[in-house]
N, C-alpha and C positions, 0 to 999 in steps of 0.2 A: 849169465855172465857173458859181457862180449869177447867175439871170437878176436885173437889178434893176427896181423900180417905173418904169414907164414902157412899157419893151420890149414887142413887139407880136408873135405869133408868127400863121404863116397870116395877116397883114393881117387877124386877127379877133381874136384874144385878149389882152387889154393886163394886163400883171402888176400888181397895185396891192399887195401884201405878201408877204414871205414869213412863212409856217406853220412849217415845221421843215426839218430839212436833215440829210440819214444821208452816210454815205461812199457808197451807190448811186442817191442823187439827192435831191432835197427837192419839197417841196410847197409851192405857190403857191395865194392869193386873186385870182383873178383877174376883169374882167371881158367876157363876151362884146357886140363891137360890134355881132353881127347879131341875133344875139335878145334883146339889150338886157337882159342879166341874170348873176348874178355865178355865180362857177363857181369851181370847187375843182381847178387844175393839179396834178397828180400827175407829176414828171420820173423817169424809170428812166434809168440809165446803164451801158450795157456796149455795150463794144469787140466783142464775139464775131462771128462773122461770121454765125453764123445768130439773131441775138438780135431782129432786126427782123421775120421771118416766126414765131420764137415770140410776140413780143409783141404780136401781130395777133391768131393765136388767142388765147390769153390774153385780150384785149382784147373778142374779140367774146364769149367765154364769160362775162364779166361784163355784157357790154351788154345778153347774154339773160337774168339775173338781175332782175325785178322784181319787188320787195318795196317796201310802202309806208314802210319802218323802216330801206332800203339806198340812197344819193343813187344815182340814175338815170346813168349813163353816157349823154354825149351825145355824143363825138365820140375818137376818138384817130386818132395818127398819129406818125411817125417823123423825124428830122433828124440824118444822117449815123449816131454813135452814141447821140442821145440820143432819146428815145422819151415820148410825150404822153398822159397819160389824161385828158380832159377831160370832169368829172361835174358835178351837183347840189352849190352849195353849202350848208350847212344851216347859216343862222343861230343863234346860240343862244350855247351857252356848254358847254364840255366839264366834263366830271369832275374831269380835273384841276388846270383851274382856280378849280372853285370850293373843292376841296382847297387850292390852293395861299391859298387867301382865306380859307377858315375852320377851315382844320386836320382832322383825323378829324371826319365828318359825320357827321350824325344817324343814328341806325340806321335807322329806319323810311322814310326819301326812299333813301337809298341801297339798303335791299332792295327798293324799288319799282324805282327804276332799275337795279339787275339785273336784276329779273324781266323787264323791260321788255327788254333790251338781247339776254336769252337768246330773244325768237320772232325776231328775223330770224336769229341763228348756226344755230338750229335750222334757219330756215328752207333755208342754206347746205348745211349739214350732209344734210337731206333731200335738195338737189341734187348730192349728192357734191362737196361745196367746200368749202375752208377758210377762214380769215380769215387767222389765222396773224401779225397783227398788232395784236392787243387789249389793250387798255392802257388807263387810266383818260382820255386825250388824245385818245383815238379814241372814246366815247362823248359825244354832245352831246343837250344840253337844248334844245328849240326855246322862245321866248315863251310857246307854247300849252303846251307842258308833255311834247311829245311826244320821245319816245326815240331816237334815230337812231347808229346804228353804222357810222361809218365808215374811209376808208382800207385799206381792205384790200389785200392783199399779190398779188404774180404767181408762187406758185410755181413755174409752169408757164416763167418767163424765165429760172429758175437765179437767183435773187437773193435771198439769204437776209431775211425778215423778222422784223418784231419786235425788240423793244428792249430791253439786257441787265435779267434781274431779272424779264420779264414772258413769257419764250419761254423750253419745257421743254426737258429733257434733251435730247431727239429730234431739235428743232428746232437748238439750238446744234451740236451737233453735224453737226447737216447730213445724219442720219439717216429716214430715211420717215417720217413723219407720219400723224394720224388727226386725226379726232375730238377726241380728248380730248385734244389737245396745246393747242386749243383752252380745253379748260376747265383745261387748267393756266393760260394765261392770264387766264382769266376769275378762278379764284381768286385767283392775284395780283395781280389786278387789289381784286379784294375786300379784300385783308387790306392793302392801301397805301390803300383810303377810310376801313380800320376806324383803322387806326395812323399815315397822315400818313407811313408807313415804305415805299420799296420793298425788296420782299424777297431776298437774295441773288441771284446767279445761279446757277441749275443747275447747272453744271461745278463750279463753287467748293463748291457741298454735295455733291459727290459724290466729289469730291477730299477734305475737310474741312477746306477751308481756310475757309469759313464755315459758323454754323447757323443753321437761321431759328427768332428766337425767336418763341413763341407770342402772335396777336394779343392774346389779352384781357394776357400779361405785359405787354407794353407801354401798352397804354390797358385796365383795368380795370375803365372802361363797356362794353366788347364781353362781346354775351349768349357765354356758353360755347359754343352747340353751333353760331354762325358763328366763334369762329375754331377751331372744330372742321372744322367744311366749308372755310375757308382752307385748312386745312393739308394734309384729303385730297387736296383740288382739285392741290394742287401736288406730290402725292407724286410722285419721283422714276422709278417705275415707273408705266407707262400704267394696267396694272390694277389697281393703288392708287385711282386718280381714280373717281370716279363716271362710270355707263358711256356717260350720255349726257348734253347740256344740260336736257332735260328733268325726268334725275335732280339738276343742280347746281340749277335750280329749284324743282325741290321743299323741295331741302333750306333754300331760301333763306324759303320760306314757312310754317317752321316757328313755328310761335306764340311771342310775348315781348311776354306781359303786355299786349297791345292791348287787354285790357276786354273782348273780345269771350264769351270762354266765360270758364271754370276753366280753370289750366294743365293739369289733369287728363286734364280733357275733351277739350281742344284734342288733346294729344298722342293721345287714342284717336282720335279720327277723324281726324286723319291717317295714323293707322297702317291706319286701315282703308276709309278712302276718297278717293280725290282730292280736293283741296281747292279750291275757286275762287278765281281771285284776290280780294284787298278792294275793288281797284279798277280798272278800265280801265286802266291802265297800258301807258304808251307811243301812246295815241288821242288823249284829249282832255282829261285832267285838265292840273291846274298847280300844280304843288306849291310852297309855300312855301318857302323856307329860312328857319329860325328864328335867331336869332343861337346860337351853339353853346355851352351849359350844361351843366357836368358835373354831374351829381346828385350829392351826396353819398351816399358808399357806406363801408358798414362790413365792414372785414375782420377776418380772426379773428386773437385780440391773441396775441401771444407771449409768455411766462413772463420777468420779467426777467432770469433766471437764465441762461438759455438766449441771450437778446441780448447779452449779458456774455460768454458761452462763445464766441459764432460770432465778435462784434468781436475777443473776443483771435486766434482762428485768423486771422480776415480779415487780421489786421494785420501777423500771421508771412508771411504769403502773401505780399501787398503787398512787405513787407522783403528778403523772399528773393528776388522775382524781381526787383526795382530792383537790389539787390548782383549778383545774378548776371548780369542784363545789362549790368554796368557789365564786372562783371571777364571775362565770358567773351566779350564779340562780339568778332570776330573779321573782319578786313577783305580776304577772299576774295574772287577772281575768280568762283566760280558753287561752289552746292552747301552753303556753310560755314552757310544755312541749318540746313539739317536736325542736324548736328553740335551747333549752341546750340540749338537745339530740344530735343535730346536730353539734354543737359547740364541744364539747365533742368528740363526733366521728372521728371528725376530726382530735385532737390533738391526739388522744388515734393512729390512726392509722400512724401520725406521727411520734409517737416516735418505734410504733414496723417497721415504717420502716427504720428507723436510724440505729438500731440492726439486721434489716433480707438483706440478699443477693437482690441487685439491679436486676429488670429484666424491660424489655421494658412492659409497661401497657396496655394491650387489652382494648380501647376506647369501652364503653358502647355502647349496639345498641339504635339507635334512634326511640324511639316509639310513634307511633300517639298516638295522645288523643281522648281519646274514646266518642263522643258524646253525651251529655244527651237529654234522651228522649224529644220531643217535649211537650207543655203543653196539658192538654187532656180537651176536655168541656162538661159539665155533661148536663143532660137533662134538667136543669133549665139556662145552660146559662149561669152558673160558671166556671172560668176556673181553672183547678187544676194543680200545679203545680209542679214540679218534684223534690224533694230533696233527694241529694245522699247520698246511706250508708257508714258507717266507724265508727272510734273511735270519742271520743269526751265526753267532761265533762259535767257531768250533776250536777245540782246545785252547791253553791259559797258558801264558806269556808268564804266570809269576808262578808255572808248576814245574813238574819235571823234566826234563830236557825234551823228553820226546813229547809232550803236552805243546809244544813248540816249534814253530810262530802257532799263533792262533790266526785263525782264517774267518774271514767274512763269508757266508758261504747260503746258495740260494738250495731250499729244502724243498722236493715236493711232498706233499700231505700223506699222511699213510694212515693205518690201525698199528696199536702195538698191544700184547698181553696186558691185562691189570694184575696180575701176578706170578710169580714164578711159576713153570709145571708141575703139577704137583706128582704125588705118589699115584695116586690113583689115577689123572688123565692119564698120565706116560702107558702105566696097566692097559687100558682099551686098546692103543696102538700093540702093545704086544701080543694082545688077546688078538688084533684081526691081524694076526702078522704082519703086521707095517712097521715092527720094531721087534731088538734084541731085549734083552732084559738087561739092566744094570751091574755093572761089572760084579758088585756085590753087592747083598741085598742087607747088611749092615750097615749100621752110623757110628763114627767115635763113642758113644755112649749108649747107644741101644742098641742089642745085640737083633733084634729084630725090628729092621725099619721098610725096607719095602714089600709088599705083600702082607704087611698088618694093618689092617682095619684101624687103628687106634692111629696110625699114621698117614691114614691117606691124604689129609690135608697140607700136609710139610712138602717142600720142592724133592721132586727128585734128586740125587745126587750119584754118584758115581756113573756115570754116563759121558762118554768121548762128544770131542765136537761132532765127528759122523753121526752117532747115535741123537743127538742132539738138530742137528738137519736133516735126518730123515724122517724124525716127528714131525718136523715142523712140514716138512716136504707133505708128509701123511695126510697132517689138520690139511690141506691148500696153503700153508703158509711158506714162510721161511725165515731164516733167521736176520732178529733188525741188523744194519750196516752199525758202525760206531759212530757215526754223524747220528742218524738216527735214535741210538739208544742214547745220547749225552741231550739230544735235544729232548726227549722223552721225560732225563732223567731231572734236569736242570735249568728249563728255559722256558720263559712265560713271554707271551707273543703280545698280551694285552700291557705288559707295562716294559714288553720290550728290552726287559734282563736275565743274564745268565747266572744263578747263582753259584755258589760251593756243593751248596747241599739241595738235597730235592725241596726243603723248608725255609733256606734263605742262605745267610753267608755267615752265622754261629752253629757250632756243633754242638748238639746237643742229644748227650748218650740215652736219651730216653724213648727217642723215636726210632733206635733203631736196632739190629741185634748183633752185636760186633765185641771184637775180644775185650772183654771187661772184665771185674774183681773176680771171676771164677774160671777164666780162660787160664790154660796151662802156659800161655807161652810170656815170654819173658818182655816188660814192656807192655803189658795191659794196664789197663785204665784202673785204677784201686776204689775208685771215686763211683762208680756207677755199677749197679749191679742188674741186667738188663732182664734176667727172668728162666735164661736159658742157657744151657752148658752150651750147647751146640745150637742143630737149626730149630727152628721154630716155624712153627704151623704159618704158613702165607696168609699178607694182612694182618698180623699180630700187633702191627706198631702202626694205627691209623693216623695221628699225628707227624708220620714220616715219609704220607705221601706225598709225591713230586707233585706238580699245579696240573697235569691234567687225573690226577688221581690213581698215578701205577702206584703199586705198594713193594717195599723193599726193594725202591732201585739201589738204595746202598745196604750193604749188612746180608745176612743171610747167608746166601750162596753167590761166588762169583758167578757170573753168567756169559757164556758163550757167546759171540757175535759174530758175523758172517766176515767178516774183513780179513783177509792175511796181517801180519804185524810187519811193520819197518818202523824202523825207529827214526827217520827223520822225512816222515811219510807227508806230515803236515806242511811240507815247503814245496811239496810237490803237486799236494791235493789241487783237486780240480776244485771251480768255485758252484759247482753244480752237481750236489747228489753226491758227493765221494764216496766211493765202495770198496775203498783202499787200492793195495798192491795188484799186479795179476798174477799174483804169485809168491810163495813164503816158505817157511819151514816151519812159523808156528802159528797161531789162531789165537785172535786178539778177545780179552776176559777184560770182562767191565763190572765196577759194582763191591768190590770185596765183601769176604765172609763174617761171618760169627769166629773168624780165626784173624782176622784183619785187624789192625793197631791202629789209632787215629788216624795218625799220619799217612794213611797208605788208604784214606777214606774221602775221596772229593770226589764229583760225578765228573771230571776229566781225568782222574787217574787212570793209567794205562794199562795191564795184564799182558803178561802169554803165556800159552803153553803147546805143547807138542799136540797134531787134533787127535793122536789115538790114548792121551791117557785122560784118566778119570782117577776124580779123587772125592773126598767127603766134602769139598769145599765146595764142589761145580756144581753148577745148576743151569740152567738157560729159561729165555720166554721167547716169544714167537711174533713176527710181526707180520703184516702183508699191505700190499698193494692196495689202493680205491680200485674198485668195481666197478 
């Protein structure tokens, strides 16, 4: 919960504004009552159990960071899960605000204040540190004119930083980091002062579901060879980027028409000698902002003949893809994407070929298909099974509230369980004491189900979420994310749709074990009679595996997953990997039971519950990381 203006933390620090606000905590203006001066509150938030002895070290490795260009760390400290950095606050005014004030900024203040903002990163960078959270909002201008780079991030706490659009491939992905992940930010930091534009997120250009257009396209006053250095800065591979801040600096000092030499001349001696800055930059100067004036600029005129030619094509284009999204969308549960996509493309390329010069067509080369990993068997004897990464929708626009919005969302590959835990795996973990035994060792209808022989095959059941991650902790596993178990449960990569059901998009009560004409509860199916009061021995209903072959991702037992619950979690989700909230009160159930009513039966249906109870419904399966 954020703190509001007034609150007083340690009987020392009183909150007088909030700054900003992430899903792993926000930032406060605060001020200090004992040394009577204002301070910049930094809140980090996680539940982990060792997140309070990381963010100690963490904390003191920044405290020994001084830099006259970094706010000084004066104080931190911890409360239950939420954790304190208390620094220098620097007066002034940020980048981004004076962006949001006068739109793309002068070239000449804004390449000072790069230059400026790259000797503390450097300086980071020389102490083996990252910032890993640079954005045009985390640079500020003091009165005096001076540079300051702040907010920096904790990698070292496990809390992903940086803001989408401004954090590279590496970083979103949750990937090891450098240097130059750094100066990916730094460029895009650049090409949003040049263009008033933030630029895509990483994942999405690498997906292609966006491109980043070239800054001077968009603002036609940017000199060429800065939004040339934008663009390397952000190339998608590390070694694209320039190799160091010292290189994205230079590049930023590259002469444009300052008076000072010939352009000539300038570019030889920078080719052939380090250049000195023009001015002190980031000490003592104080730069003006001018009111912002585009200069009138001449571009090279086009033939009318030629603007007569591309309007008619533009207009065929225009017509074609309006007609064809009228008549071809199509209102699919997941997937019916990429089919209008395809549709579409085809006509689109149609008509630009009616209009362009005929040539003989270079036949595509033929590519083998790459073969997925074989399935792998854990030491209990489960076999995990290989589900491949890619794009794909996560929850359903025509489900439950919180099944809403459904997100487009890029998946890395994993293993998941082919079936629930059973009685007997869970047993080994107890036996080498890497687990409790189950709250109780009964079932609604058998008075002896776990530790009976006749039932080792059936999922375990009464077991907490805890009990349930420490198994999976035990195998080397853990438990799948809810992105991960819906993709597992529902989604086929080769024809590229998401179904209802692990089978298709009709229910049908014979594939699977759910409250039917013998279930007690009110609201069962009279129609189907599935074989079993309660659970049923794992794999019982072959016909109701999901496409890469998991068995009982619906019916059965609900099953545990590793995500905290919010309920309007999906608006928020990242478009890479989402692993939920950082934080909850309850633990998100996927999959309903042999106690479950149709309706409450789709593989994006939702669950929760409290993680210390256990009931005869729960169950979980286990999933891990590629090797």
């Amino acid at each position: 919960m954020l703190l509001l203006p007034g609150e007083i933390l340690l009987k020392r620090y009183r909150i007088t504004a909030l700054l900003g606000a992430g899903p792993f905590g926000a930032v406060y203006r605060g001020w200090d009552a004992i040394d009577r001066v204002e301070v910049a509150i930094k809140e980090f938030r996680s539940g982990e159990p060792d997140a309070a002895r990381l963010f100690r070290q963490e904390a003191r490795r920044l405290s020994d960071l001084q830099h006259p260009q970094l706010p000084a760390v004066r104080d931190f400290f911890s409360r239950e899960s939420d954790h304190y950095l208390i620094s220098d606050f620097v007066r002034g005014v940020s980048l981004q605000e004076l962006l949001d004030q006068y739109g793309p900024l002068p070239v000449d203040l804004l390449v000072d204040w790069l230059e400026a903002a790259a000797v503390p990163l450097a300086f980071l960078h020389e102490k083996k540190r990252l910032h890993l959270n640079l954005k045009p909002a985390n640079i500020r201008v003091t009165p005096e004119g001076k540079v300051f780079v702040v907010d920096s991030g904790l990698p070292g706490l496990g809390i992903p930083g940086g803001a989408s659009g401004f954090i590279s491939l590496e970083q979103e992905k949750q990937q090891a980091v450098e240097p130059r992940s750094d100066i990916y930010a730094l460029g895009a930091t650049l090409y949003t002062l040049l263009t008033g534009r933030v630029p895509p997120a990483a994942v999405k250009r690498e997906i292609g579901l966006e491109v980043t257009t070239p800054a001077r396209e968009i603002n036609p006053d940017v000199p060429p060879y800065l939004s040339i250095l934008a663009g390397k800065a952000m190339a998608l591979v590390p070694d694209q980027r320039p190799p160091t801040i010292e290189a994205f600096a230079q590049g930023l000092r590259r002469p444009n028409s300052r008076g000072l030499e010939g352009e000539e001349n300038n570019a030889a001696r920078d080719t052939l000698a380090p250049q000195e800055p023009r001015r002190s930059v980031g000490v003592d100067h104080r730069p003006t902002l001018p009111p912002h004036r585009r200069p009138a600029s001449r571009r090279k005129q086009i033939q009318t003949r030629t603007i007569w030619g591309l309007s008619l094509v533009l207009v065929m284009l225009v017509l074609t893809i309006f007609a064809l999204t009228r008549l071809n969308q199509e209102d699919l549960v997941g997937g019916s994407e990429a089919a209008a996509t395809a549709t579409i493309e085809s006509q689109v390329i149609s008509v630009l070929t009616a209009v362009a010069p005929t040539a003989t067509p270079t036949p595509p080369p033929t590519l083998q298909p790459t073969p997925s990993p074989a399935p792998i068997v854990s030491k209990t004897g489960m076999r995990m099974l290989y589900v491949p990464g890619g794009v794909f929708r996560f929850g359903n626009d025509d489900g439950n509230p919180d099944e809403k919005p459904s997100q487009l969302v890029n998946m890395d590959p994993f293993y998941i369980d082919e079936t629930e835990v059973t009685n007997a795996q869970y047993t080994q973990c107890v036996e080498d004491a890497g687990c409790t035994p189950p709250g109780q060792r009964g079932a609604s209808y058998h008075p002896t189900y776990y530790g009976s022989a006749e039932y080792d095959s059936y999922p375990v059941i009464f077991v907490s979420w805890h009990q349930a991650d420490n198994f999976c902790r035990w195998r080397g596993a853990r438990l799948p994310t809810e992105a991960e178990w819906e993709r597992a449960a529902g989604f086929n990569p080769a024809t590229i749709q998401r179904t209802l059901f692990p089978w298709g998009d009709e229910f049908d009560g014979e594939r699977l074990n759910y409250c039917d004409s013998r279930c007690p509860r009110e609201g069962r199916d009279e129609t189907t009679n599935d074989g079993h009061q309660d659970t049923a021995p794992v794999g019982s209903y072959p016909e109701g595996r999901s496409w890469i072959g998991a068995a009982d991702m619906l019916g059965n037992v609900m099953e545990w997953v590793g995500d905290w619950y919010k309920r309007d979690y999906y608006a928020e989700a990242p478009n890479l990997n989402p692993r939920g909230p950082a934080s909850g009160e309850f633990k998100v159930l996927r999959g309903g039971s042999w106690f479950s009513r149709v309706d409450e039966l789709t593989v994006t249906t939702r669950g929760f519950f409290d993680p210390t109870v256990s009931r005869a419904t729960l169950g979980f399966r286990c999933a891990m990381d590629l090797r």
